[in-house]
C-alpha positions in Angstrom: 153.4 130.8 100.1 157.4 130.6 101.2 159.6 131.6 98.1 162.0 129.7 96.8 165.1 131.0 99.2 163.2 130.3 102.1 162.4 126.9 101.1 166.0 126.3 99.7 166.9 127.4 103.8 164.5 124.9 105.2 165.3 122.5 103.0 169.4 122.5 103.7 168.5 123.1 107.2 167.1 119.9 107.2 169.7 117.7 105.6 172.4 119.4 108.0 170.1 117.9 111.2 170.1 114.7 109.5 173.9 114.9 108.4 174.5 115.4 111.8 172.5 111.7 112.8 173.2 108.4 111.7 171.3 108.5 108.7 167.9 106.5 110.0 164.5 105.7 108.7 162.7 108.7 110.6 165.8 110.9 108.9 164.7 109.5 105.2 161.1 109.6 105.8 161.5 113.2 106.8 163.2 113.8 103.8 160.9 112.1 101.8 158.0 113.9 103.2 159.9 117.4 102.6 160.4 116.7 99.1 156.8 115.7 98.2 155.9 118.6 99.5 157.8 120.6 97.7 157.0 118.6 94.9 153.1 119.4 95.6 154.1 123.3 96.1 155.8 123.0 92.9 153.4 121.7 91.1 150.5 123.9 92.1 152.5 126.8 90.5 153.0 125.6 87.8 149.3 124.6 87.2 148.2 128.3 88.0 151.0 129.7 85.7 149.5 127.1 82.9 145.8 128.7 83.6 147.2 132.1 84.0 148.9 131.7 80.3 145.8 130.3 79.1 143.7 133.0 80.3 146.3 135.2 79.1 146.3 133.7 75.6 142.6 133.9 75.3 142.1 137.3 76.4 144.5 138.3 74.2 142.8 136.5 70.7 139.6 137.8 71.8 141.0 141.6 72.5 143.0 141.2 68.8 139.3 140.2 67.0 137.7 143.0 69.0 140.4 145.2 67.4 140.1 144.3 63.7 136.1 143.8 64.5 135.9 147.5 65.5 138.8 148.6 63.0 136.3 147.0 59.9 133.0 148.9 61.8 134.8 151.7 61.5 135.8 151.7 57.7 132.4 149.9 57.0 130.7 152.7 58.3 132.4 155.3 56.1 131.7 153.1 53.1 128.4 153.6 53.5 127.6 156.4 51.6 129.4 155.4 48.9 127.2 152.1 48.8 124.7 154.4 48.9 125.9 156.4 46.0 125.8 153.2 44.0 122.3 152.9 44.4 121.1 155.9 44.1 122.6 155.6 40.5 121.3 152.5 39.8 118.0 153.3 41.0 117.7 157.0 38.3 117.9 154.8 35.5 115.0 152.3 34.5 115.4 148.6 34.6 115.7 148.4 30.7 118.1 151.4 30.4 120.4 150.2 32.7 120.6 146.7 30.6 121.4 148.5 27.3 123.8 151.1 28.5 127.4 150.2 28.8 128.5 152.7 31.7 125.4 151.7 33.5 125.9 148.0 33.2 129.7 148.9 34.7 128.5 151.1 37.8 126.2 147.8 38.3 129.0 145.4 37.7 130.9 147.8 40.3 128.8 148.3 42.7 127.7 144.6 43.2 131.8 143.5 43.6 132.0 145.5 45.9 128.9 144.2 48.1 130.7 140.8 47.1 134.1 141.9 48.6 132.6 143.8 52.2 130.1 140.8 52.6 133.2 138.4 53.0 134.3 140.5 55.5 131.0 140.6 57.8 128.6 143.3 55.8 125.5 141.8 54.9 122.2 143.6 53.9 119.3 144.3 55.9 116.3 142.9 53.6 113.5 144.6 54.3 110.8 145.0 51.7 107.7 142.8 52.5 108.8 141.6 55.8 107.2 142.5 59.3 107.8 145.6 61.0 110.8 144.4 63.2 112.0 147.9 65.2 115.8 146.1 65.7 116.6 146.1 62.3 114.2 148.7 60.8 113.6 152.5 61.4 110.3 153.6 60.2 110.3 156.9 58.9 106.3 156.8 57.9 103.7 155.0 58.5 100.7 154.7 55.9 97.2 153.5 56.6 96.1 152.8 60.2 98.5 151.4 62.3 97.8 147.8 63.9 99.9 145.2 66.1 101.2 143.5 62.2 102.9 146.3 60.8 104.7 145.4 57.1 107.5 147.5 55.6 106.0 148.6 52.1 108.7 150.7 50.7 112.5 151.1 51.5 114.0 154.3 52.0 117.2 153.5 52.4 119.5 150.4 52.5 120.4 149.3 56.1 123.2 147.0 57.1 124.2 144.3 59.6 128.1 143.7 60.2 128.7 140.3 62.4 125.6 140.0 63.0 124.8 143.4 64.7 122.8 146.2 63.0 125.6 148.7 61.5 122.9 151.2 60.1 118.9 150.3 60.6 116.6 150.2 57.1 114.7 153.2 56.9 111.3 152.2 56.1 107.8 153.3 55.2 105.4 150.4 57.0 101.6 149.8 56.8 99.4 146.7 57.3 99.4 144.3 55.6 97.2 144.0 52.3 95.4 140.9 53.6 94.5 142.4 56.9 93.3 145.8 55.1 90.8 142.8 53.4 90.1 141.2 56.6 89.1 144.3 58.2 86.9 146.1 55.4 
């Protein structure tokens, strides 16, 4: 592709020829014909400098969510065991102590605003308890009873999380079979 100097050259070299003729039909045609290709080159950079921008735009949005995406991972994943913590508090006090103790009540209170505050940003809890033995989310730690193709997670071990949709820490699980098929099988 000729820059713009070397078509400026062409260009005036042109008009001198035709300066130098009585200006004619064939002299304003070729004219006309020069400049709609210029037009034309013209034109076809500025539509790849329009894509180029756009591409440039878009890879730039998607690199800056990438960023804060992995920035949020990051500080998620050193909130964990502080969510853990949490639980592990909650869970060495009984059901009814918890609702008649003040400081346990609070450290409930706490610990669920702050679930509430990292699930608006992207953290959301891996449910596991009762559900079928899925090895992308879970990580089974034990298994009781025989083991069979419909494995169910009985008991969970610890608390696993997903953060845009991708596993940030699997659910460590106990899974068995489930009760129905133990039945089915006696």
């Amino acid at each position: 592709m000729p820059n713009k100097d070397e078509v400026l050259e062409n260009r005036v070299e042109d008009f001198d020829v035709c300066e130098e003729e009585v200006e004619t039909d064939e002299c304003l045609q070729s004219r006309i014909e020069l400049l709609e290709r210029e037009k034309a080159q013209i034109t076809q950079q500025l539509l790849r400098l329009k894509a180029d921008f756009e591409n440039f735009r878009r890879r730039s949005r998607n690199e800056k969510e990438n960023l804060v995406q992995e920035a949020n991972r990051n500080l998620l994943e050193n909130l964990l065991p502080v969510l853990d913590n949490f639980e592990r508090a909650l869970d060495a006090q009984s059901e009814e102590k918890c609702l008649e103790d003040p400081f346990f009540q609070g450290v409930k209170m706490v610990s669920q605003g702050l679930l509430n505050v990292l699930g608006e940003y992207g953290l959301q809890v891996i449910n596991a308890v009762g559900q079928p033995f899925d090895p992308d989310l879970h990580d089974a730690i034990s298994l009781e009873g025989e083991g069979g193709d419909n494995l169910v997670v009985t008991q969970q071990l610890q608390t696993g999380y997903m953060l845009y949709e991708k596993v940030l820490r699997h659910t460590k699980v106990l899974v068995g079979m489930c009760e129905e098929e133990e039945e089915c099988q006696k």
